[in-house]
N, C-alpha and C positions, 0 to 999 in steps of 0.2 A: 314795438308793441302797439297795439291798435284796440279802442274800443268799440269795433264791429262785434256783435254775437254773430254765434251762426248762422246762416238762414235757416228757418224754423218752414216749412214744410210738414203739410198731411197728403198723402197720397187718395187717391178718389174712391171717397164714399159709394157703397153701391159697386164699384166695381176693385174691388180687394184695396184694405188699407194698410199701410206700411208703419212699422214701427218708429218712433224717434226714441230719444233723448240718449244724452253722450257726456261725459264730463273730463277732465282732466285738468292735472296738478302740475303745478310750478311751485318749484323750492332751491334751494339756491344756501352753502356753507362757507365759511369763512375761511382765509388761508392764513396757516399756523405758524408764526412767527417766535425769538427773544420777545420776553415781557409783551407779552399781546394780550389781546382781550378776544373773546369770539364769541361773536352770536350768531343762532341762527333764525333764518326768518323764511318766510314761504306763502305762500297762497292756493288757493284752491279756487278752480274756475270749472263754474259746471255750466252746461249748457242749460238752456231755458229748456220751454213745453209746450209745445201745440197739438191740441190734441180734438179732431172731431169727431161727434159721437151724433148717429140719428137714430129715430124711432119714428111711428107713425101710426095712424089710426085709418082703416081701410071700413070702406059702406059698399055697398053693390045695392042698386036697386032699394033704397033708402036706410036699407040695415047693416048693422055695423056688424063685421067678419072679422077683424083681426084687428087685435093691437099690440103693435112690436116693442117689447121692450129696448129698452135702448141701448145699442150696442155699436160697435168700431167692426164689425164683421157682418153687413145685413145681406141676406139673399134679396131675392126679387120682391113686391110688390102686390102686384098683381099676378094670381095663378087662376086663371076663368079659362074652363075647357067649353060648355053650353053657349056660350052669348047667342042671343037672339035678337033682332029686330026689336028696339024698345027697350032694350037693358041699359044703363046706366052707370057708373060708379066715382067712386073718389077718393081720394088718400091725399090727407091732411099730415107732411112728410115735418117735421122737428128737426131742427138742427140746431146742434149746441157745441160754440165753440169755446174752450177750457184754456187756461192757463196763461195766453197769452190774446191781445187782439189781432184779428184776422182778416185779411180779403178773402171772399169767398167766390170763386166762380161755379159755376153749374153747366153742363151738356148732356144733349142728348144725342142717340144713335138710333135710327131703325137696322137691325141686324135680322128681319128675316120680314119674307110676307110670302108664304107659299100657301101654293095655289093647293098640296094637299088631293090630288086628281081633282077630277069632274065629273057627277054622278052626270042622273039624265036631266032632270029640271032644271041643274044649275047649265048644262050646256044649253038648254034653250034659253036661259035669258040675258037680255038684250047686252049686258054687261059683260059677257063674259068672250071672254077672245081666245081659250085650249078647249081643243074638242074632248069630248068627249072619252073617260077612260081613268082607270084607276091609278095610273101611272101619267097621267097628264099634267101639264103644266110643271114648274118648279118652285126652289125655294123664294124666288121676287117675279112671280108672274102671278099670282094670287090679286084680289080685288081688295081686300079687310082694310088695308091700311090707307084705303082711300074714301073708305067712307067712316071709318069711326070719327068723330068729333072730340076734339082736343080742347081743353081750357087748363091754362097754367098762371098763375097769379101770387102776387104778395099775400099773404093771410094774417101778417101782423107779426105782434110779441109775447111774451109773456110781459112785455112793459108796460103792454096797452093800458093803459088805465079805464077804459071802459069795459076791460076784460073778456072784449070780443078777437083779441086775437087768437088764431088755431079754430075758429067755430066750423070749420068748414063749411064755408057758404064763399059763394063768389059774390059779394057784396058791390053796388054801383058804386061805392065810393072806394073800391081797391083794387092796385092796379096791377093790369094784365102783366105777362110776361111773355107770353106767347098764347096763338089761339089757332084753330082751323082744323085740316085734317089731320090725323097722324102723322101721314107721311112730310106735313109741310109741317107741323113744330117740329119735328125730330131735326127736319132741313136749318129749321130756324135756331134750331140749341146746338147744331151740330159744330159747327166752330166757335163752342164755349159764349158766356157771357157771363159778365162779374155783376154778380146781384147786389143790389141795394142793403143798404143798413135799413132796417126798421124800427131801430130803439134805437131813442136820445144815447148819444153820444157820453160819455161815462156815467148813463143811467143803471140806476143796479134794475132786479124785479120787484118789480111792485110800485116802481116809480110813479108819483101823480100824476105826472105830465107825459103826452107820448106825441109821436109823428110817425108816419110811413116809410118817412125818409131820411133816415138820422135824424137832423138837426130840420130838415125842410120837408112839410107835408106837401102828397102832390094829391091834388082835389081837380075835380074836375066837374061838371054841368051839363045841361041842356044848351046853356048859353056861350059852351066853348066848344060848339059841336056844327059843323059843316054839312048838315043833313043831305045832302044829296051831291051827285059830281062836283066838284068842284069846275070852277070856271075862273080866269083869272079877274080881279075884282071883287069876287065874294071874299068875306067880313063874314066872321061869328056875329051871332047874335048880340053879343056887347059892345062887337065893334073891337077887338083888342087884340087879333088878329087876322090877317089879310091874304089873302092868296094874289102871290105876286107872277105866279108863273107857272107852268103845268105840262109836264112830258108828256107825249101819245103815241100812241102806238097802234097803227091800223086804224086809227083814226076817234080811239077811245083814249080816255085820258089814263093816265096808268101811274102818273106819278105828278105831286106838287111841290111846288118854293114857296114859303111863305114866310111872313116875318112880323112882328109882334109890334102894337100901331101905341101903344099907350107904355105903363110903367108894367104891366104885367110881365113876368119871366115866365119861360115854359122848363117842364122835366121829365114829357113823355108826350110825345106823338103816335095816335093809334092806326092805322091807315086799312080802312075794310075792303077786301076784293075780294069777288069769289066769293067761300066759305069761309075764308080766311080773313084774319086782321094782323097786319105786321107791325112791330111794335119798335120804335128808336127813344131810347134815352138821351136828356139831352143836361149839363151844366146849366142853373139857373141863369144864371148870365148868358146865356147861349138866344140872342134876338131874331134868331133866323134857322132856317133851313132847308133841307129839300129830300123829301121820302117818299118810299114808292109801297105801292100794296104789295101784296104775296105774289113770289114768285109762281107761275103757270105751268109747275112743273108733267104737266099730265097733257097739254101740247106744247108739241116740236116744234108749232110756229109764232107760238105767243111766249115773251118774256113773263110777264105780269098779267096778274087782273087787270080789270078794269076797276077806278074807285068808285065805290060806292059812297063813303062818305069818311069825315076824317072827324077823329077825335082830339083836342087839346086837353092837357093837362098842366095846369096851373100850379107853381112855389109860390107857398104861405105861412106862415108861423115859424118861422126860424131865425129872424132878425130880431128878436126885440123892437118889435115897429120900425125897422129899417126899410122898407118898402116891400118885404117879402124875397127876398132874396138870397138868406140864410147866411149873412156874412158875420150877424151875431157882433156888429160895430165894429170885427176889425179886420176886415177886408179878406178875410181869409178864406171865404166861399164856406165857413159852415166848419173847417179843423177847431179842436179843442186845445187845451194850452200845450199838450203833448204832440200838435201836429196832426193827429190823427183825423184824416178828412171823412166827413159823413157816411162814406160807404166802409171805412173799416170797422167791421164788425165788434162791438165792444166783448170782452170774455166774459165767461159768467153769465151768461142772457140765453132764453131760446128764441130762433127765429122759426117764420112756418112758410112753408110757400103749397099752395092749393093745387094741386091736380086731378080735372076730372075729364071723363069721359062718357060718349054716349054712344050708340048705335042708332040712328033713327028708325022710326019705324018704315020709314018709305023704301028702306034698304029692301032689294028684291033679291032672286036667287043664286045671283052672281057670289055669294060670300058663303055657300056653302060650304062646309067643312076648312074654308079658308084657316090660316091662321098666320098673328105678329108674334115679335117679339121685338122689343126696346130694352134701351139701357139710359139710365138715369145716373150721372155721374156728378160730385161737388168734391171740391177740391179746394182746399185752405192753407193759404202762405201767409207768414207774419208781417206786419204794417210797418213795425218800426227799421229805420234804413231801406226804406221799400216801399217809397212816396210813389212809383209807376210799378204794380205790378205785372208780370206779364201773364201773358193768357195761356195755359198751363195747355190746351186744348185747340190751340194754332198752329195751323199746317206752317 
């Protein structure tokens, strides 16, 4: 007999969710003897519950269009037939995990960008590579998903105690998740990533005290910001860390090493190229490393951007004045007395993560009649006996 539950699984939100919960009996009688005695005795073992459930609040163009109630069955998101040049929007997505605490990973997919023909003005401009015709081009030969503008971010708790989490705003002090075009967050979510806890770690709602990051807030400055290529030798602004090394590519720098000069820990490096900014998580403890901007997927003979400039993001408030590095005095990197480490999601909490989108105006004729379509997926496995979960969304 073994006391393992079973593993507790939600199949992925957004893209069909799968049923749980399971139970079954053990019971066990006595054998019948001269002058005996019999009792009987027995147990019942049900399985646990996991169970996630989203909703969301959707804006286009500053006004707000839809809000989902909350359900384990959600369609699409965003349904925009017009978008023009200059349109905008956003969806402020909730996610609530029940019954049991949960890792939660999230992915994205572009699953279409057709070209939809070619009238006449779209074949004249300069972007557009199918001639001409109502029948032209396909379903990934279209332009749309390389010019819409992407922004994906933490947006807090309902823990928050300054009650700004879910505001939908991308706020300077909240962090990215993915950024750039369509086509490159879709690239960047597409082999999954386990998202961050945002509520204190066995925090209920309403709790006084809050962080970004479980147990460790990540903050970041002006002063932990690399404004321009990097070069090996440049120092942040505080001086707290250093660029020790720098890949190139064609003779542009495309990727840095760097490593952290004083007591400060890091828990996100932002790295700008292009239109794009790619984003790596890192273990407070983690003094070093080495990350490249946005992949170049739109030429065949460039890997990467070129950097334009790098962002640090700094762990604080999670030690009990231990130096910032969320061990909370007992070396544990930030777990509570259940083990459960920073990133698994406490039950009973809602998290929010930000997504918005733009068209810019400069966008010219190439994206007529174009059109996407994506898939936003989260996925939630139980914590306990499941100190390494795996990536549900790994080739």
């Amino acid at each position: 007999m073994t006391d393992d539950e079973p593993n507790l699984t939600r199949r992925k939100a957004l893209a069909g969710l799968g049923g749980i919960g399971a139970g079954a009996a053990l019971g066990g009688t006595g054998t019948m003897a001269f002058l005996n005695d019999a009792e009987t005795t027995g147990g019942t073992v049900t399985a646990g519950e996991l169970n996630l459930k989203i909703d969301w609040e959707e804006h286009y163009n500053g006004e707000l269009i839809e809000e989902q109630p909350l359900t384990d069955n959600p369609g699409p998101i965003f349904e925009l037939g017009d978008v023009k040049p200059g349109d905008h929007g956003e969806a402020t997505i909730s996610l609530h995990v029940y019954d049991n605490p949960a890792w939660v990973h999230m992915a994205g997919e572009l699953t279409r960008n057709a070209e939809n023909g070619v009238n006449e003005p779209e074949s004249e401009a300069a972007g557009e590579d199918d001639p001409q015709g109502e029948d032209s081009g396909d379903d990934w030969s279209g332009e749309l998903a390389d010019e819409i503008l992407v922004d994906v971010w933490y947006d807090g708790s309902d823990a928050d105690a300054d009650g700004e989490g879910g505001d939908n705003v991308f706020g300077s002090d909240e962090i990215p998740i993915a950024s750039g075009t369509l086509r490159d967050v879709m690239a960047e979510l597409e082999d999954g990533r386990l998202i961050r806890n945002q509520a204190p770690v066995g925090a209920a709602v309403g709790a006084a005290s809050t962080t970004q990051n479980g147990t460790v807030a990540c903050s970041t400055s002006e002063d932990w910001k690399i404004d321009d290529t990097p070069e090996v030798g440049d120092t942040t602004p505080n001086g707290e860390v250093e660029i020790t090394g720098v890949d190139t590519e064609d003779g542009e720098v495309v990727g840095v090493e760097w490593e952290t000069t004083g007591d400060a820990e890091l828990c996100l490096v932002a790295v700008k190229g292009g239109p794009s900014t790619a984003t790596y998580q890192y273990d407070c403890a983690t003094t070093g490393g080495v990350d490249y901007a946005p992949e170049n997927t739109g030429n065949q003979n460039r890997t990467y951007y070129e950097v334009s400039h790098v962002q640090f993001y700094y762990c604080e408030n999670g030690d009990e004045d231990n130096g910032g590095n969320g061990d909370d005095d007992n070396g544990d990197n930030g777990d509570d007395d259940n083990g459960h480490h920073d990133d698994c999601w406490p039950n009973s909490t809602t998290q929010y993560i930000g997504f918005s989108w733009e068209l810019p105006f400069e966008v010219g004729n190439e994206i007529q009649s174009d059109e996407v379509q994506f898939d936003l997926s989260f996925h939630a496995q139980q914590c306990r006996h499941n100190d390494d979960p795996a990536n549900p969304y790994a080739e």
